[in-house]
N, C-alpha and C positions, 0 to 999 in steps of 0.2 A: 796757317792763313795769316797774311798779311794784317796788320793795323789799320784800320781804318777810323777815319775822324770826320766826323760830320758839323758844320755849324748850326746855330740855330733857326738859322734861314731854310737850310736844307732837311728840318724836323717839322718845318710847316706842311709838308707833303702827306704829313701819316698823324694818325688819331696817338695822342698822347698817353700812354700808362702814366702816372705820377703821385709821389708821394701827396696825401694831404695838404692843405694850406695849413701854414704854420710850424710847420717842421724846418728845420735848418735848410735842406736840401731845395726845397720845396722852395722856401724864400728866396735863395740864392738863382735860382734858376728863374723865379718870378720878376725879381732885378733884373738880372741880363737878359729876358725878354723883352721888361719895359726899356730897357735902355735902349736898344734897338726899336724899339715900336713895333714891336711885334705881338701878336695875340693867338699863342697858341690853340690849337680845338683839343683842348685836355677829356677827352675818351671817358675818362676813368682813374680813381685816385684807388688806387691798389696796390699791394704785393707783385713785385718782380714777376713770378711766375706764370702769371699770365701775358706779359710780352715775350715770356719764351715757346708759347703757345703761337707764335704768327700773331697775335690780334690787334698788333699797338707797337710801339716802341717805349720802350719804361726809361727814367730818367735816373739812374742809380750814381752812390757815390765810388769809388774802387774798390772800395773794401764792401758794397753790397755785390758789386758785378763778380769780385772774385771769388763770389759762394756760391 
């Protein structure tokens, strides 16, 4: 399967998996949302394995997505 890359514009569409606030990840992602002005509908601050369930889209860094 091809690469696909989505921006953050295009992750307003679907309820958010995402790490905790304050977590590295978490902040960085919190940044380049404010940067943009955007306000994600953050679902649920969870474990990856439930957006591999269909219910979310999780926000991981490479080295979570490639576990």
């Amino acid at each position: 399967m091809p690469e696909r890359r989505v921006t953050l514009r295009d992750l307003g569409a679907y309820p958010i998996v995402c790490m905790p606030p304050g977590t590295g990840l978490r902040t960085v992602f919190d940044q380049a949302c404010a940067a943009q002005s955007l306000q994600p509908a953050i679902a649920l601050q969870a474990i990856a394995d439930l957006a591999t369930r269909g219910l979310a889209v999780a926000i991981l860094s490479d080295s979570m997505a490639a576990r």
